[in-house]
N, C-alpha and C positions, 0 to 999 in steps of 0.2 A: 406513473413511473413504470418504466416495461424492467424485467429482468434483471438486474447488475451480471455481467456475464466475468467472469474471473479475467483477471489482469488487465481491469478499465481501473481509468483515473476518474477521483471522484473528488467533488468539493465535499466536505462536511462539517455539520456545526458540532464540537463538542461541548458538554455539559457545562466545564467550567473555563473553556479556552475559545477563542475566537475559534471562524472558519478554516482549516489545514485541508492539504489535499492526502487522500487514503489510497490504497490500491487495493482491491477487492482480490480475496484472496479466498473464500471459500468456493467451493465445486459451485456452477450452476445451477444447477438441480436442486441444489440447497436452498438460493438465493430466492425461491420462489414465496418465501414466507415471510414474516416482518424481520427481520435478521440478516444481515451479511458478518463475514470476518473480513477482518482489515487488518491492513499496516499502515501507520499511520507516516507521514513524512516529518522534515522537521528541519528546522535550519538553526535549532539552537547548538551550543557546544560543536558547533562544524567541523572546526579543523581535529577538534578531541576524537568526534566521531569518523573522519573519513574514510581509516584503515580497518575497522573493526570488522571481526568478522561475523558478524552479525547487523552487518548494515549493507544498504546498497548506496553509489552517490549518484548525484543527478545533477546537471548543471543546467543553470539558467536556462529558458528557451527548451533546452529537451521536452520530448511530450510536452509542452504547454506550458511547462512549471516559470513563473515569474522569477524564481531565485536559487542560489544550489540548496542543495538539502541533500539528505540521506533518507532512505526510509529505516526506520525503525524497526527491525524484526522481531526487538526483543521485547517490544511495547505491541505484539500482535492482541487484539480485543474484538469484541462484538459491536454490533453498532444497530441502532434498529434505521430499516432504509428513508425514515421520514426524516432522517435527518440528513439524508445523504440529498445533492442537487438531484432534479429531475432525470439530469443525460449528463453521460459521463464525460470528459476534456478530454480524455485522451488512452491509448491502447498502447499497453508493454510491448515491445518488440518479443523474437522469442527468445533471444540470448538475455535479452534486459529479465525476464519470467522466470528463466534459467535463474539468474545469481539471487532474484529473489527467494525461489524457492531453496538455493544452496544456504544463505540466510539465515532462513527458517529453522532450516534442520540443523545450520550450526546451536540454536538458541536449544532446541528441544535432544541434541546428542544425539543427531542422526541423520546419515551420509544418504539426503534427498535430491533426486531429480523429475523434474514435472515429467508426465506421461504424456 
């Protein structure tokens, strides 16, 4: 597996959930050891989640995704990379990296913007 490089899409297995797609959200540099940070996506409670600000949405077809969803900001967690697919589906735009990381900082109470 080469690198996960921040704002790639990724398939992944979790422990007690089928396969979901993640968005790698730890720095690069980071990603070089068994560890990434993630957001994980999600298509449950949709219309609940759409407006939150602590989500991002995603419709069908966007980057790759088969269905809408939201990413999850506020379920951000670790993941070790052997669970993630080999090569990632698909790359954030930089606006789409943007509302992620605004997201983010909504969950953790802090007015974020990616560098």
């Amino acid at each position: 597996m080469s690198v996960p490089q921040l704002a790639e899409l990724y398939w992944a297995q979790f422990e007690s959930e089928a396969r979901r797609p993640i968005i790698v959200v730890s720095r690069t540099d980071l990603n070089r050891g068994d560890y990434v940070v993630a957001v994980p996506l999600t298509a449950a409670k949709l219309e609940q989640r759409l407006n939150l600000p602590n989500t991002v949405p995603f419709r069908a077809g966007e980057f790759g995704l088969t269905k809408d969803c939201v990413a999850q900001c506020e379920a951000i967690t670790f993941l070790e990379k052997c669970r993630l697919d080999p090569l990632p589906f698909a790359r954030l735009s930089d606006e789409v990296w943007r509302d992620v990381v605004r997201a983010v900082g909504n969950v953790i109470c802090a007015d974020c913007e990616p560098t």
